[in-house]
C-alpha positions in Angstrom: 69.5 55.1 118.6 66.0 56.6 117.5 67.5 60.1 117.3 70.5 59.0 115.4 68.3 56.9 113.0 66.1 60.2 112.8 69.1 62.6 111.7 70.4 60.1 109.0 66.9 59.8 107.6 66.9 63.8 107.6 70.5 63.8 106.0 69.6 61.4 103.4 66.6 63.1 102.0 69.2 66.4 102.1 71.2 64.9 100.3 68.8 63.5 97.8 68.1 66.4 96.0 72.4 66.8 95.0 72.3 63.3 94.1 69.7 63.3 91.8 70.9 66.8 89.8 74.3 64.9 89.4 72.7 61.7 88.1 70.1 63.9 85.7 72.1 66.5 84.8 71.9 67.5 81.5 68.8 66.1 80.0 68.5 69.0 77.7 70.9 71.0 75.4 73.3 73.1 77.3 73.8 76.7 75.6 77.2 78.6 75.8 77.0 82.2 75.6 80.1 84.3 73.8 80.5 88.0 74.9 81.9 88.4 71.1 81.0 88.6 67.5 81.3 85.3 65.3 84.4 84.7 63.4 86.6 86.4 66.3 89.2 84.7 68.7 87.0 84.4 71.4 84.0 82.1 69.1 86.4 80.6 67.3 88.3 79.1 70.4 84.6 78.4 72.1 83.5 76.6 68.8 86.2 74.4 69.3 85.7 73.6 73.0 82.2 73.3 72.4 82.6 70.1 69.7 84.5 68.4 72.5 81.7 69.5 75.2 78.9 67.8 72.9 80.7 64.6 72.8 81.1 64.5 76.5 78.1 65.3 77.5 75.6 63.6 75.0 74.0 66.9 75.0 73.8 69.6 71.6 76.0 72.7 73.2 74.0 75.7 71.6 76.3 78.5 70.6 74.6 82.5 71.7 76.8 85.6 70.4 75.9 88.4 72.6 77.2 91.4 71.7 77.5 94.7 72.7 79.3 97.4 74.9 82.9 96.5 74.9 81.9 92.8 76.3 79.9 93.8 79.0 76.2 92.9 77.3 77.5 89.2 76.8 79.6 88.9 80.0 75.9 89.9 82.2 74.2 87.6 80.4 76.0 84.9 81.7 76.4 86.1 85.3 72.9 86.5 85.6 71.5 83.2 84.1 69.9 80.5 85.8 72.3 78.6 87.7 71.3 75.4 87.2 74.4 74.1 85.1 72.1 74.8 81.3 73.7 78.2 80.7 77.5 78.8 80.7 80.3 81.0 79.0 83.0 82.1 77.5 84.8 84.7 79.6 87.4 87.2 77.9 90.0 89.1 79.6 87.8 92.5 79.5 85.6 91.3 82.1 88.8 92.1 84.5 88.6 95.6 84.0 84.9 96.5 83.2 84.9 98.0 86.9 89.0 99.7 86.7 87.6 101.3 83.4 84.1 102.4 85.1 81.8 100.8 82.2 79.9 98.8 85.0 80.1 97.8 88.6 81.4 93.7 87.5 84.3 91.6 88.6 86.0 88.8 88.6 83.8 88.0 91.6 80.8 88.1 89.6 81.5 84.7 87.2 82.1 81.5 88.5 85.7 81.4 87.3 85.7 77.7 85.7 89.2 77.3 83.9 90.8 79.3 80.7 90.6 77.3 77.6 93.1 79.0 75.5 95.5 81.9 74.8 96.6 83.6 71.5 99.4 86.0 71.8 99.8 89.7 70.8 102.2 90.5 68.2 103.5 93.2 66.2 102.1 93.7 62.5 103.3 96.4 59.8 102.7 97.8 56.8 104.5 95.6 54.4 106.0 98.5 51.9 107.0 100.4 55.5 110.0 100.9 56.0 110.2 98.4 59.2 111.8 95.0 58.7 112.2 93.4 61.7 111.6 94.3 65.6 114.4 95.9 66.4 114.0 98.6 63.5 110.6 99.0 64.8 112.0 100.2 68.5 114.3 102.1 67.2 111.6 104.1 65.5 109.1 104.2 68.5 112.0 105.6 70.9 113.0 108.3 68.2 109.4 109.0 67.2 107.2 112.2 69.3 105.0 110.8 72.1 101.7 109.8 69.8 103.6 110.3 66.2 103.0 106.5 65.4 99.7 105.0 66.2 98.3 101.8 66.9 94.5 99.6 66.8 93.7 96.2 67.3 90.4 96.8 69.5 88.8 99.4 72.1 90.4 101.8 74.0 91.3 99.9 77.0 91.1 96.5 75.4 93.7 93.7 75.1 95.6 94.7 72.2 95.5 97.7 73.8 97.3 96.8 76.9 99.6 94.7 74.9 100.8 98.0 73.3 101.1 99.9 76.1 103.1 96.7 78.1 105.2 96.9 75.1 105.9 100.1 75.5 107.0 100.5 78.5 108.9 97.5 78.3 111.3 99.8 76.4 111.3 101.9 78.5 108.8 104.8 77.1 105.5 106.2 78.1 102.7 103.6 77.8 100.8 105.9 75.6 103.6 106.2 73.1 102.1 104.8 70.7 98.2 107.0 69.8 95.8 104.5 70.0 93.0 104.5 67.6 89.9 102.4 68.9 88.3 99.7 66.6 85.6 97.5 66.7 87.8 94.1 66.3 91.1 92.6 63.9 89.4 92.9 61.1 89.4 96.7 60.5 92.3 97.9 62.0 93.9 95.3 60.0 92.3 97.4 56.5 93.3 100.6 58.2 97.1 98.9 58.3 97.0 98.4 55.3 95.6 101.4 54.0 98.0 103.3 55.9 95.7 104.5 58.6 97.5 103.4 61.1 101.3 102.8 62.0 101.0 99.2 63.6 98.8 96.3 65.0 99.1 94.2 68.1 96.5 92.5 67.9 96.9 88.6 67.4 99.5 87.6 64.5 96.2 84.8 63.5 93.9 87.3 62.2 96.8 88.6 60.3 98.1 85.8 58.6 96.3 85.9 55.6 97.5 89.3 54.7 100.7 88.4 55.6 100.7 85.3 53.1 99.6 87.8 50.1 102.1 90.7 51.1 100.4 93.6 52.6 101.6 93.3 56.2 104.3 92.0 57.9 104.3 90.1 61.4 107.6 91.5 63.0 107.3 89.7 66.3 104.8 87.8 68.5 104.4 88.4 72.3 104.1 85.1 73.4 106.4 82.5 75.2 107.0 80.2 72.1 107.1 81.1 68.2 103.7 79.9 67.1 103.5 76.7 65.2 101.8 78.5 62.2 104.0 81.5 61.8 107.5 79.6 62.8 109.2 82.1 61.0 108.2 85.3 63.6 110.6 85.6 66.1 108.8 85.9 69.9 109.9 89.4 71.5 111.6 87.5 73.8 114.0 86.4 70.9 113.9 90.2 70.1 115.4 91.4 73.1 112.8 92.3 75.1 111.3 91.1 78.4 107.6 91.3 77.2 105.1 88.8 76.3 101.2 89.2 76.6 98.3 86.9 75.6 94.4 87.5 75.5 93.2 84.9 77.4 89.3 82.4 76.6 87.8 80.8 79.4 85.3 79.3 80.6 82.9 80.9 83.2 79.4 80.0 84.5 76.6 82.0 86.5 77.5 81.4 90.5 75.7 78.9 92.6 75.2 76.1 90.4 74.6 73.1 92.4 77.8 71.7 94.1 76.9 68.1 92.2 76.5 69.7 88.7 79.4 71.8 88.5 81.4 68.8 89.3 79.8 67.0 86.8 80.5 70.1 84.9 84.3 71.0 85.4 84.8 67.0 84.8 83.0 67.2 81.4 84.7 70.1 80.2 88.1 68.7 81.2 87.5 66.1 78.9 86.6 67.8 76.5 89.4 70.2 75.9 91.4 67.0 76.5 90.1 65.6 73.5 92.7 65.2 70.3 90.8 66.9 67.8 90.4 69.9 70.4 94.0 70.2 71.0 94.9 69.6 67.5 92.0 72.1 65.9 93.4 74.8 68.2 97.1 74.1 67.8 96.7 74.5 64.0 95.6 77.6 64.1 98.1 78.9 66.2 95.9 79.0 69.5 97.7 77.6 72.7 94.8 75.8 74.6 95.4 75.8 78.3 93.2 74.1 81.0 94.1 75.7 85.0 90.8 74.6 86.6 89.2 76.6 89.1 92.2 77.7 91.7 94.6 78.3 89.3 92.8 80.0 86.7 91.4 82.6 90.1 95.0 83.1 90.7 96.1 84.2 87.4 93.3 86.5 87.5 94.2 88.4 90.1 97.9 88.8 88.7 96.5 89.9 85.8 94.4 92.1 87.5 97.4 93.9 88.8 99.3 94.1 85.7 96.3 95.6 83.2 95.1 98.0 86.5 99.0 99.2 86.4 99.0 100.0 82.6 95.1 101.4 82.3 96.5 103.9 85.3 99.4 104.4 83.4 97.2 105.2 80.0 94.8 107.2 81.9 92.4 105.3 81.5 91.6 104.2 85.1 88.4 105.3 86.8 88.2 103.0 89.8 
């Protein structure tokens, strides 16, 4: 009976420790790291999250943008924080390939995969005064046009938009690198460039183009996503086109690995509610983002199917070095 008493005792003050981060945790302001510039998909969607996060936690949710090299700058700086539950992230879709494209030795396996908090789709965006009108004069034009004749930008080589191009493109049954990619640094640009005539299309997301579209200087063709989006419901989805294709970039919400077992509960229960909340939903569904909340065993399985699919198309582009 003494030695029984004695290993409870020993459990309890083992346990103690867990108890007490749960019941404590936070007491301070919680920050939230973004890979990304501000003003882009991936802050935008986080700024969002992170109203909700405040409210649930009773804690100010401090907003970092670290930027730099493709992603990976921001994306380290969250792997390699303290793990004590203060410093968490958003996690893009890049941080799948960093390692396929040989920018640095990081994975999947290197975040603690939380949940994604939200999609926006790929689309297809001309030149207004082009001569394309819809999608299907569009294909017809890529599958009489020479290998590289039309070009394309959105984001990096390699990035999402990127991929969304090349998915496209062999979705119809041409090379993945029909369509010449020129790199850019984000929407923004490439969208100027489209205008300018610079370049032949965008994929990137339909959102960052709908104020151009509004004034008449591009034209939003089709969107790669499942649904029509609730702010363009005009834009047929490719599907509706007559092609098998969709593609989303992809927000979530990742954390450095080995926070205490206690805290990240707390944690993942927090941030459930949050992105729960009305006005999150409804602040995201109005400009046109599709929030979506997997939690931890879903969201690690869609990585890994996504893994497949953008290893595929970077071996495909020639991009692969791993």
């Amino acid at each position: 009976m003494m030695q029984r008493r004695h290993l409870l005792g020993a459990a309890g003050l083992l346990a103690a420790p867990a108890v007490a981060w749960a019941q404590v945790w936070p007491t301070r302001p919680v920050t939230l790291l973004v890979p990304w510039a501000a003003g882009g998909g991936a802050d935008t969607v986080t700024r969002i999250f992170a109203q909700g996060l405040e409210r649930e936690l009773g804690q100010p949710v401090n907003i970092v943008n670290r930027t730099g090299g493709n992603g990976i700058t921001g994306h380290a700086a969250i792997a390699h924080a303290a793990a004590d539950g203060y410093t968490i992230g958003t996690g893009t879709s890049e941080f799948v390939n960093f390692r396929t494209l040989g920018l640095a030795d990081f994975g999947p396996e290197t975040l603690d995969l939380l949940s994604r908090l939200a999609t926006i789709p790929a689309g297809v965006t001309v030149q207004a005064q082009g001569p394309w009108r819809d999608f299907a004069g569009f294909a017809a034009a890529l599958r009489e046009a020479r290998r590289g004749q039309i070009t394309g930008s959105g984001v990096g080589t390699g990035g999402s938009w990127h991929l969304a191009a090349a998915g496209m493109c062999r979705a119809l049954g041409l090379e993945a690198d029909r369509i010449r990619w020129i790199p850019s640094n984000g929407g923004a640009p490439a969208l100027q460039d489209l205008v300018a005539g610079g370049i032949g299309v965008f994929t990137g997301s339909p959102i960052e183009a709908q104020s151009l579209a509004a004034a008449g200087r591009v034209r939003v063709l089709a969107i790669m996503g499942e649904a029509r989006l609730s702010t363009m419901p005009e834009v047929p989805t490719m599907r509706e086109a007559g092609l098998a294709w969709s593609y989303a970039n992809w927000f979530s919400l990742v954390a450095p690995r080995g926070i205490p077992a206690p805290v990240r509960t707390a944690l993942l229960a927090a941030a459930a509610r949050a992105h729960a909340r009305a006005e999150v939903q409804e602040q995201m569904r109005a400009r046109g983002i599709v929030p979506v909340w997997d939690g931890p065993e879903a969201f690690a399985g869609f990585v890994a199917g996504f893994g497949e699919t953008s290893t595929a198309l970077l071996r495909e582009l020639g991009l692969a070095r791993a």
